[in-house]
Backbone as numpy.savetxt, mean C-alpha at the origin, in Angstrom:
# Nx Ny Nz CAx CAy CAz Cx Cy Cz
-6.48 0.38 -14.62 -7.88 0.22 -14.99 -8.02 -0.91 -15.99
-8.73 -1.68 -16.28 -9.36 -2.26 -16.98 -9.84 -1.85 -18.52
-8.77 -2.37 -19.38 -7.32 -3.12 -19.50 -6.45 -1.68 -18.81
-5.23 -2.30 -18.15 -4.59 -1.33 -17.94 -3.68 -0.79 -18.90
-3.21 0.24 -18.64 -2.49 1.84 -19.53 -1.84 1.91 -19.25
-0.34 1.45 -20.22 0.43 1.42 -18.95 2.19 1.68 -20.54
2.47 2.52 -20.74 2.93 3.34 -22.01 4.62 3.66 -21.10
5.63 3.29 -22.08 6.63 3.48 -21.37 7.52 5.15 -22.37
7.14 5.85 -22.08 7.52 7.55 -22.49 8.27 8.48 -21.99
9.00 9.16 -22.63 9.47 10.40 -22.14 9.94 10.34 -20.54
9.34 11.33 -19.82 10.10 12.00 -18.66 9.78 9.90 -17.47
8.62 9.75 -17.86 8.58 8.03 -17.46 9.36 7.52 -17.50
10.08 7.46 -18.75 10.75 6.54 -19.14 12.47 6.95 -18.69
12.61 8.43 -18.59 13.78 8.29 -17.56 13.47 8.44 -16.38
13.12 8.08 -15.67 12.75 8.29 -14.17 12.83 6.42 -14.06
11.97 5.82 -14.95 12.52 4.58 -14.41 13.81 3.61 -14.57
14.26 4.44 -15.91 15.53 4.06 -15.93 16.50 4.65 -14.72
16.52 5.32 -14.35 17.19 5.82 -13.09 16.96 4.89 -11.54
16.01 4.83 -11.62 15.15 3.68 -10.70 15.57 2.40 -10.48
15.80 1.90 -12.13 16.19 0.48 -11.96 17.65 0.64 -11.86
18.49 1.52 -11.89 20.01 1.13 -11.80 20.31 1.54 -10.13
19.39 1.93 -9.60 19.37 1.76 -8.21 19.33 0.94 -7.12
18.12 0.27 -8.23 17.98 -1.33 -7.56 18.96 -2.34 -7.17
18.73 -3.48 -5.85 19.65 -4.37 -5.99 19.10 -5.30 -6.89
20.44 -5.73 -7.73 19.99 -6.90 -8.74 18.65 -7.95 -8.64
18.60 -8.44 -7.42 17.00 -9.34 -6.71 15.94 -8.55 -7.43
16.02 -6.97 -7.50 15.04 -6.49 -7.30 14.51 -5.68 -8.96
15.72 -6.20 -10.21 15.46 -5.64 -11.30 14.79 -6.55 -11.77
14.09 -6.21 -12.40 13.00 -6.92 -13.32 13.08 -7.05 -14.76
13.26 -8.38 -15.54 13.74 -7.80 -16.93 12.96 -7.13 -17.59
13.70 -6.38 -18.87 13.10 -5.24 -19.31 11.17 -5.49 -19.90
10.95 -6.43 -20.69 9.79 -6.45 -20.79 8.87 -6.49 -20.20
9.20 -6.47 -18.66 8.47 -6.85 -17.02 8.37 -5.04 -16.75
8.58 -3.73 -17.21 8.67 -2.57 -16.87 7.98 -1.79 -17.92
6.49 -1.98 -17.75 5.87 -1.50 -18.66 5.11 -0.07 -18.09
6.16 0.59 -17.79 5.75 2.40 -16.83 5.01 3.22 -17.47
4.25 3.45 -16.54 2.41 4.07 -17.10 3.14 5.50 -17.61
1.31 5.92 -18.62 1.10 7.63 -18.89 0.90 7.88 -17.02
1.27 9.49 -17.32 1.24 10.19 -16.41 -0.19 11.06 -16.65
-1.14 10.80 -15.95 -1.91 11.39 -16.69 -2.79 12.50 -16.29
-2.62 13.43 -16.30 -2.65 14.75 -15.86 -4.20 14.67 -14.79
-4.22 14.76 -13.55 -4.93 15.02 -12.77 -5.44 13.85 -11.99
-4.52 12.59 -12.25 -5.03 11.27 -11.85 -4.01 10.81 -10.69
-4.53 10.30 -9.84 -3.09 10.05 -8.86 -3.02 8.76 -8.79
-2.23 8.07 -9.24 -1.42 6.41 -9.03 -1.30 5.76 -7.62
-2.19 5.22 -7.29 -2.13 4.52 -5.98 -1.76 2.79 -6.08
-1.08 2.44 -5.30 -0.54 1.50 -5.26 -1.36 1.09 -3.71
-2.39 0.12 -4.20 -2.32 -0.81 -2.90 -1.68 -2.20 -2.24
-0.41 -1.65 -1.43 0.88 -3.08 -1.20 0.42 -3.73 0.07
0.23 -5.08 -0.38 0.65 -5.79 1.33 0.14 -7.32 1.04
-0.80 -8.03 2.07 -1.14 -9.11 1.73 -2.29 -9.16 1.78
-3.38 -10.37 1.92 -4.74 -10.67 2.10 -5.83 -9.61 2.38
-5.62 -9.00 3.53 -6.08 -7.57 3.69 -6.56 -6.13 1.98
-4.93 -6.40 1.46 -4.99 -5.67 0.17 -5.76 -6.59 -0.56
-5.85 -7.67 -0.61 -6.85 -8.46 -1.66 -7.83 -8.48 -1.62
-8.14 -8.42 -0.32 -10.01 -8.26 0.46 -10.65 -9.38 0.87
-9.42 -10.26 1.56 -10.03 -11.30 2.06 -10.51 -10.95 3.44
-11.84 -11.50 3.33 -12.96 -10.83 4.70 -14.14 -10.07 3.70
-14.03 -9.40 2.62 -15.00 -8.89 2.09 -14.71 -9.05 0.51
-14.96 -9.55 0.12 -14.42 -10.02 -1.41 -15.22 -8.92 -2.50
-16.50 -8.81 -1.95 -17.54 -8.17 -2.53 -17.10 -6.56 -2.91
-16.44 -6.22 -1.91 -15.89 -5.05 -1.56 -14.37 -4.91 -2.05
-13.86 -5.84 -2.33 -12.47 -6.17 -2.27 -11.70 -5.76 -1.44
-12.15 -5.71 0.01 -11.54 -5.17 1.15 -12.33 -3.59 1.43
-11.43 -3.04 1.46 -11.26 -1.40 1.09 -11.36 -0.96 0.14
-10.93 -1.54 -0.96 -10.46 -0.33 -2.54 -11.66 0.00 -3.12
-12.69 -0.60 -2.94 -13.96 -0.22 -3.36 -14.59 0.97 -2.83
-14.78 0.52 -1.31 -15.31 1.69 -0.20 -14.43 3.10 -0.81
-13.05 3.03 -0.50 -11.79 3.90 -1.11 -12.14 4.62 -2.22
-12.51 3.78 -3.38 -12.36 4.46 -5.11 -13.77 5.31 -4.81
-15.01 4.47 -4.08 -16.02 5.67 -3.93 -16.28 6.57 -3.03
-15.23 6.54 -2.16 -15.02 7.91 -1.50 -14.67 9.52 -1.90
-13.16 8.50 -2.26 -12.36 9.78 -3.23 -12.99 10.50 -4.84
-13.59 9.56 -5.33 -14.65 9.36 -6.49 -15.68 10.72 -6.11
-16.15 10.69 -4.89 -17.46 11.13 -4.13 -16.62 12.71 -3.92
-15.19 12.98 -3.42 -15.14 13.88 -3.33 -13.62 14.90 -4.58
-14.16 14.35 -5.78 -13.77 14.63 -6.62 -12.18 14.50 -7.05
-11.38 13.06 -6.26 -10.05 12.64 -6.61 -10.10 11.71 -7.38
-9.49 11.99 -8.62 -9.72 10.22 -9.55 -8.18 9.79 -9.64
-8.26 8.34 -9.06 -7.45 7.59 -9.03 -7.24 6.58 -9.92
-6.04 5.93 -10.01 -5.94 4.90 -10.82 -4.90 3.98 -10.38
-5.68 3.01 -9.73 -5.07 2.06 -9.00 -3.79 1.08 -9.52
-2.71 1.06 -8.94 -1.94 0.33 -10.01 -1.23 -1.03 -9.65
-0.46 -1.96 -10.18 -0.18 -2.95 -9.64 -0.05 -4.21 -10.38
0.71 -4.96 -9.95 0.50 -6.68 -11.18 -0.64 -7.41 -11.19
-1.09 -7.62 -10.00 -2.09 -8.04 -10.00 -3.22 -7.38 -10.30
-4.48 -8.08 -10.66 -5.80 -7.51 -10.58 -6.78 -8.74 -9.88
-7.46 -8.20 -9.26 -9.29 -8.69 -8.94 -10.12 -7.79 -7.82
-11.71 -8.16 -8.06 -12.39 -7.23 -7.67 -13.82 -7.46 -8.19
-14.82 -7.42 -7.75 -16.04 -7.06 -7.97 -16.01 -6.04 -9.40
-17.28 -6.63 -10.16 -17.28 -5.50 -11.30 -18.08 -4.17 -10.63
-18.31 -3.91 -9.73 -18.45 -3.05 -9.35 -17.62 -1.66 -8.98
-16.03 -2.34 -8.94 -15.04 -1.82 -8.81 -14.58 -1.27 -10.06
-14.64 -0.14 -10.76 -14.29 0.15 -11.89 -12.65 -0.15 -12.39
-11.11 -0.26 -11.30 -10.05 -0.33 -11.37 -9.81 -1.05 -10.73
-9.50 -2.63 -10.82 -8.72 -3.91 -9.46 -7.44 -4.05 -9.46
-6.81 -2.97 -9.90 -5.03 -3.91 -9.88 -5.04 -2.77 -8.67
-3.72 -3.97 -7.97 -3.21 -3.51 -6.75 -1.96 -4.53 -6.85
-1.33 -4.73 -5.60 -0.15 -5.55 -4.95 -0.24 -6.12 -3.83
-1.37 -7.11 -3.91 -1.72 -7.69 -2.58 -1.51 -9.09 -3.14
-0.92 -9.83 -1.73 -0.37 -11.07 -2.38 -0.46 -11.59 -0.79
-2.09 -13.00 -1.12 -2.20 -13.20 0.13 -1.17 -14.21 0.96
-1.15 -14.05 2.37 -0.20 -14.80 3.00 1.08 -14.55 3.53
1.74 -13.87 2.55 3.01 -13.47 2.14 3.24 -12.10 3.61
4.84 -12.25 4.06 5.74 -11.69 4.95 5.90 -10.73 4.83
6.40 -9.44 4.84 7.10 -8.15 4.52 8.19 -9.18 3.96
8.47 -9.49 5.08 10.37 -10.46 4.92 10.33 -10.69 3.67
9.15 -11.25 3.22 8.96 -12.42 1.70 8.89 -11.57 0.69
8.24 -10.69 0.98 7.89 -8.96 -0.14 8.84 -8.57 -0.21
10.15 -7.87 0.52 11.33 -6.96 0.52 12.06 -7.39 -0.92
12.44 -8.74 -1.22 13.06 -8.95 -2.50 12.94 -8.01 -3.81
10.91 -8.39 -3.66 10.02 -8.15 -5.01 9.69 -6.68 -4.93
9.58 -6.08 -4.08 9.33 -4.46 -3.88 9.37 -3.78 -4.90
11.14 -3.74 -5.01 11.27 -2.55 -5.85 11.01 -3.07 -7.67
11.07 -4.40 -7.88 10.41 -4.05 -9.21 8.78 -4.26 -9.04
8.37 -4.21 -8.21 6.49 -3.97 -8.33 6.43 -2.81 -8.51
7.30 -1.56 -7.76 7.39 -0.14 -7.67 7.54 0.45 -8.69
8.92 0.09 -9.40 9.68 0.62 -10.70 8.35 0.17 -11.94
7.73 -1.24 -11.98 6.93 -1.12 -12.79 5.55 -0.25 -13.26
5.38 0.29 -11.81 4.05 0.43 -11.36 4.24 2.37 -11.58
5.10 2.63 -10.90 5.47 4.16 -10.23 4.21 4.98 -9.73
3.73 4.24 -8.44 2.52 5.00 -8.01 3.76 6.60 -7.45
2.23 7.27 -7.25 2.12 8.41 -6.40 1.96 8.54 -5.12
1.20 7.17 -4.87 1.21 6.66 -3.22 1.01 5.33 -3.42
1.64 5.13 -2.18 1.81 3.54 -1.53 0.52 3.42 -0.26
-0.02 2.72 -0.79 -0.64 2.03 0.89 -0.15 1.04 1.06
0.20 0.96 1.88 1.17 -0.14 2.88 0.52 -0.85 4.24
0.52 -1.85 3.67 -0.44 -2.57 5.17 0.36 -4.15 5.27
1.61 -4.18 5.89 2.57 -5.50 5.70 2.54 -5.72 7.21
3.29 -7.06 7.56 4.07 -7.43 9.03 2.83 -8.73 10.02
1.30 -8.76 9.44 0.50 -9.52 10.28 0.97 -10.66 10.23
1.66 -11.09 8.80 2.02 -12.18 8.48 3.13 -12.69 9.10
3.82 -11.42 9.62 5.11 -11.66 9.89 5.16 -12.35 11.72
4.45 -11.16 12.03 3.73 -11.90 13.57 3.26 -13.34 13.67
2.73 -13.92 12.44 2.07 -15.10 13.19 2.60 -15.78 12.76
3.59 -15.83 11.85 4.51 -17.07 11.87 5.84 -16.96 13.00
5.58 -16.15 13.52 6.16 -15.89 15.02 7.21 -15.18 14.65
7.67 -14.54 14.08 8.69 -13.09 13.67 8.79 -12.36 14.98
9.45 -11.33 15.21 9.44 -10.75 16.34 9.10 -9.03 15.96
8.88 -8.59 16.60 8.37 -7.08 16.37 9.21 -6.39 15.83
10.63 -6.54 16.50 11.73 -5.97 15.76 11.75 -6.18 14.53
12.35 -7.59 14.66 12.46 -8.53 13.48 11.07 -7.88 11.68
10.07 -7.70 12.67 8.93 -7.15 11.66 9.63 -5.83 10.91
9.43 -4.70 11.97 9.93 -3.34 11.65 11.17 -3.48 11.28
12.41 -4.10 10.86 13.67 -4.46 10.12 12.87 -4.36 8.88
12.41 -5.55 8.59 11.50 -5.74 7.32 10.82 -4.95 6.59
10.42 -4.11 7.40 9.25 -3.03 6.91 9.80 -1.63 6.71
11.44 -1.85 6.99 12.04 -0.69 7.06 12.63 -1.21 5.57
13.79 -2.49 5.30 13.99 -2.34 4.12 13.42 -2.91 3.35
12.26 -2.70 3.28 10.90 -2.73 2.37 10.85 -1.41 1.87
10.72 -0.48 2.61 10.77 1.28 2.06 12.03 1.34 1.36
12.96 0.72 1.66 14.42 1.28 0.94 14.30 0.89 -0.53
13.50 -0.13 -0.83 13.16 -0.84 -2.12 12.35 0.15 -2.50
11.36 0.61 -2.17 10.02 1.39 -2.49 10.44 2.58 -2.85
11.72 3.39 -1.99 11.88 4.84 -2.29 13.37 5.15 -3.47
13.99 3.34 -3.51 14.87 3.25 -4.52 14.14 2.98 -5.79
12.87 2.24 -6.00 12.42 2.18 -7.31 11.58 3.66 -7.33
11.02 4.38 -6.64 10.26 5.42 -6.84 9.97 6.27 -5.67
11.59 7.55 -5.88 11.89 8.59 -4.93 10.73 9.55 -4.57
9.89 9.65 -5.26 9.17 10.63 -4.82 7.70 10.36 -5.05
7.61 9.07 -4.60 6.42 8.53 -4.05 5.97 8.81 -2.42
4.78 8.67 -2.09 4.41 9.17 -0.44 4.05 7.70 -0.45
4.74 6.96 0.70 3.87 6.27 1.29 3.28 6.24 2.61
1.78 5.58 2.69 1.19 5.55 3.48 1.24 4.20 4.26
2.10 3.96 5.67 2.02 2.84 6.03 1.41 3.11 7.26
-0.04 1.58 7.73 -0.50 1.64 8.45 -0.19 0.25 9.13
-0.33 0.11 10.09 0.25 -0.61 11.41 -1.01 -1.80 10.92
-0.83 -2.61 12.01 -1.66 -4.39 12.46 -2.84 -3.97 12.23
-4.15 -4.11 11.83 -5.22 -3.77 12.47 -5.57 -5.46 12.90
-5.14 -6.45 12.33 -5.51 -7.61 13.01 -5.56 -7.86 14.48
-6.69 -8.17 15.09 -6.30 -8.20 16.62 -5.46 -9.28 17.38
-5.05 -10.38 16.86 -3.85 -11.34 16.94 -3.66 -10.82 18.46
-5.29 -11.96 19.31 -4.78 -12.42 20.41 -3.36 -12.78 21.02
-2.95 -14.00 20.20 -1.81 -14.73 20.61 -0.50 -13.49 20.61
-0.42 -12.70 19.81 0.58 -12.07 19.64 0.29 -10.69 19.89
-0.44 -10.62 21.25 -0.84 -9.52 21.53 0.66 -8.48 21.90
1.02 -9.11 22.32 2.76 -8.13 23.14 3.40 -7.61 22.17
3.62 -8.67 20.85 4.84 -8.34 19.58 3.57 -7.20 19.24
2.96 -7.61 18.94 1.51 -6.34 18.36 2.16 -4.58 18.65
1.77 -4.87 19.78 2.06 -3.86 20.66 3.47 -2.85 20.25
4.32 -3.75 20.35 5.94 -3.63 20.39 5.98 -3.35 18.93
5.79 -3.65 17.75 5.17 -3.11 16.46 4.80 -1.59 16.41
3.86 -1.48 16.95 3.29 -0.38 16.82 4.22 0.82 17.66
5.24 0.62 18.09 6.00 1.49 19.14 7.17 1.69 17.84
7.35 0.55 17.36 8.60 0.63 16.35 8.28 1.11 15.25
7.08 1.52 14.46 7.10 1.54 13.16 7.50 3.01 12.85
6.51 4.12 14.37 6.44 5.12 14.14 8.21 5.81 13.50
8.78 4.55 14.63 10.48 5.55 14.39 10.75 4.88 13.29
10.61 3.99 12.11 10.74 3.65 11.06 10.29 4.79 9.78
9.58 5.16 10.20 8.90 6.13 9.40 9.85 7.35 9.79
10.34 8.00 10.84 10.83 8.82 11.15 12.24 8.65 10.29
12.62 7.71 10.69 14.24 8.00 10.19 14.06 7.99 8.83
13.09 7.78 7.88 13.00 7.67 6.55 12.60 9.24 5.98
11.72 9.29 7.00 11.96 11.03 7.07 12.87 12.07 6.92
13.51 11.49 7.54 14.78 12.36 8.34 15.90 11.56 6.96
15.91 10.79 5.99 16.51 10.90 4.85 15.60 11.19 3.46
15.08 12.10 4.46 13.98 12.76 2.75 13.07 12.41 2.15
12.74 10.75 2.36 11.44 10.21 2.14 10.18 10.62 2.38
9.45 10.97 1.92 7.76 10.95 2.07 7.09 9.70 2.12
7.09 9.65 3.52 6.12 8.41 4.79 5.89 9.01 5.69
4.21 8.14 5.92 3.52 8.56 7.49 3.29 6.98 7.83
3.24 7.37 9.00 2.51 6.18 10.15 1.57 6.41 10.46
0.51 5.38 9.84 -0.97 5.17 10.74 -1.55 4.57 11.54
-0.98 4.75 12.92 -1.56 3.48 14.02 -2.89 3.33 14.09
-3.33 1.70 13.74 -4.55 1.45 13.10 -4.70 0.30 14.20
-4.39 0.36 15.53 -4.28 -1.22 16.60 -5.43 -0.59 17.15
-6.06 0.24 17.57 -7.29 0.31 17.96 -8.79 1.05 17.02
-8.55 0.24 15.60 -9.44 0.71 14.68 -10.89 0.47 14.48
-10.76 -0.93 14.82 -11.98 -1.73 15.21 -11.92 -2.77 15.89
-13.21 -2.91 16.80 -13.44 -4.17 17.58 -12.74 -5.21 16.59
-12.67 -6.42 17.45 -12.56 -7.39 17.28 -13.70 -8.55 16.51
-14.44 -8.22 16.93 -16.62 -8.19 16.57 -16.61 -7.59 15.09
-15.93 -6.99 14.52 -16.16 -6.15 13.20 -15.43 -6.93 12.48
-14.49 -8.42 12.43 -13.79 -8.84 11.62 -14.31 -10.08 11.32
-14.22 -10.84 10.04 -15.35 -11.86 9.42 -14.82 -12.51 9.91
-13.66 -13.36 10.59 -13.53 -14.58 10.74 -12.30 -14.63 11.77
-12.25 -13.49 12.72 -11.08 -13.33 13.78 -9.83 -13.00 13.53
-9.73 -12.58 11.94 -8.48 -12.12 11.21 -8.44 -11.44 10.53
-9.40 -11.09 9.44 -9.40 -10.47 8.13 -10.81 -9.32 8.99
-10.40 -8.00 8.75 -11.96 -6.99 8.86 -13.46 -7.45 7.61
-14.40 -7.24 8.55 -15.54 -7.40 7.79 -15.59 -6.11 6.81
-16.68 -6.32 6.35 -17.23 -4.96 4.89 -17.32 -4.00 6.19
-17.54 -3.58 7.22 -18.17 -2.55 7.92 -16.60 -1.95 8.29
-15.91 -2.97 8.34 -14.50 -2.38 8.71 -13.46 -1.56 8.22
-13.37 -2.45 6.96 -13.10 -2.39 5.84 -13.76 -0.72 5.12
-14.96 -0.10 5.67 -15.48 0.62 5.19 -14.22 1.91 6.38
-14.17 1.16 7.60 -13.28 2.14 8.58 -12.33 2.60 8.21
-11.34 1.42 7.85 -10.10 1.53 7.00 -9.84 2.34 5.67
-11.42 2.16 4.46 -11.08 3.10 3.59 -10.89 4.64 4.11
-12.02 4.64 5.13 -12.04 6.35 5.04 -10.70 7.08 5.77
-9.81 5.74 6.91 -8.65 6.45 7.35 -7.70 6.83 5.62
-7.45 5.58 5.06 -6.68 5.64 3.81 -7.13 6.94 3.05
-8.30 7.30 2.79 -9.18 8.30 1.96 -8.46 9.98 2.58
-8.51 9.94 3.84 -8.18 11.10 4.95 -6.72 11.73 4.45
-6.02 10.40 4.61 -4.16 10.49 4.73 -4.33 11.04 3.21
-4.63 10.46 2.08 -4.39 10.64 0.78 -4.60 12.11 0.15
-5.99 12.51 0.91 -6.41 13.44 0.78 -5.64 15.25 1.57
-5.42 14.28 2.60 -4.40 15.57 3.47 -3.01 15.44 2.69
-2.61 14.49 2.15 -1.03 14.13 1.44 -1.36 15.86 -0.07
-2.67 15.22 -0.53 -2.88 16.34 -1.95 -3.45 17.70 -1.25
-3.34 17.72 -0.18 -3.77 19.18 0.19 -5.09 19.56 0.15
-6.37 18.48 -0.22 -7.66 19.09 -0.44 -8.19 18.85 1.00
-9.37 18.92 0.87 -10.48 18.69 1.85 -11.50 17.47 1.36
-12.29 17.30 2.43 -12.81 15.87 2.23 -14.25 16.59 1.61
-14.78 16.17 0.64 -15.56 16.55 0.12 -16.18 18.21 -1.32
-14.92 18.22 -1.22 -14.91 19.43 -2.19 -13.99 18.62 -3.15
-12.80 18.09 -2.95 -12.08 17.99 -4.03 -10.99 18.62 -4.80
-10.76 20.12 -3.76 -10.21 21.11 -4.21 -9.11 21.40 -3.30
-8.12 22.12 -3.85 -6.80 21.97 -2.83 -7.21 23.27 -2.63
């Protein structure tokens, strides 16, 4: 939040020390770079990771999603506190830090992961990586490699984080096939991370919205963007056990 809170203490402060000796060296951050938040009783730490999309390019106003998002969950009594190196956002947005870094690969992210993680220690990850990876012509595999040890960074800086990773929603004519072939691979990415104890879901998001709903044939418009919060809002909300609109587990 604005300024952010961000107190390095107690049971914090070993959890990330444990964290960082996990890390591969690429991925430690020196010590004054690990400034690990209060925990603060009833607030859940969301981390929004990926590229342009997480920044809100297509709706700036909105800052993508996180706006639509903060007044959803807001609306049905979850208070969040968005976390991350970066910040921007409409002042309308009461909290702008996230981890959206436009342009940028999974491939290019995997390095930096785990100290964005270890600094940050959300409670959830939204994860929206790999469009980038497609159109500089990556291969689907090649993507889901990436996006796999991308989680290994994510669940080595912070074990008992949930993340939420959702698939392409870009409609990337040209790369309609790898698209495709993506979305077949991620699910078992998520699985085997499963199947070593991790808390991850897969959200196939390739038929979320027209093509017609995105500002400029790449990035989702505000109307989309409004689609996308409420899937993110759903997962987060089924992750804490409540219901949509009460607030209550």
């Amino acid at each position: 939040m604005r300024p952010s809170r961000r107190i390095l203490t107690g049971v914090v402060a070993t959890v990330a020390a444990v964290a960082l000796s996990a890390l591969p060296a690429a991925d430690r951050p020196e010590d004054a770079e690990v400034p690990a938040a209060v925990d603060e009783p009833g607030v859940v730490r969301v981390m929004p990771l990926g590229a342009s999309s997480t920044v809100g390019v297509g709706s700036p106003a909105t800052a993508g999603y996180r706006l639509p998002l903060w007044q959803r969950l807001a609306a049905d009594g979850v208070r969040i506190d968005y976390v991350g190196s970066r910040s921007s956002g409409p002042d309308a947005l009461p909290d702008t830090d996230h981890e959206g870094r436009s342009g940028w690969t999974a491939a290019r992210m995997v390095p930096m992961t785990g100290g964005w993680v270890l600094a940050a220690q959300p409670d959830v990850v939204l994860l929206h990586a790999g469009t980038n990876d497609l159109l500089q012509g990556a291969s689907a595999r090649a993507t889901a490699a990436s996006l796999d040890r991308l989680l290994d960074r994510v669940f080595a800086a912070a074990p008992h984080t949930h993340v939420i990773m959702a698939g392409v929603w870009a409609p990337l004519p040209k790369q309609r096939a790898e698209r495709a072939r993506l979305a077949e691979y991620l699910p078992r990415v998520a699985a085997a991370h499963r199947a070593a104890r991790h808390s991850v879901e897969f959200v196939d998001t390739a038929t979320l919205f027209p093509a017609g709903r995105t500002a400029d044939g790449l990035h989702a418009g505000p109307g989309a963007y409004r689609t996308i919060a409420s899937v993110w809002a759903d997962r987060i909300e089924a992750h804490l056990g409540i219901g949509p609109a009460t607030g209550r587990r």
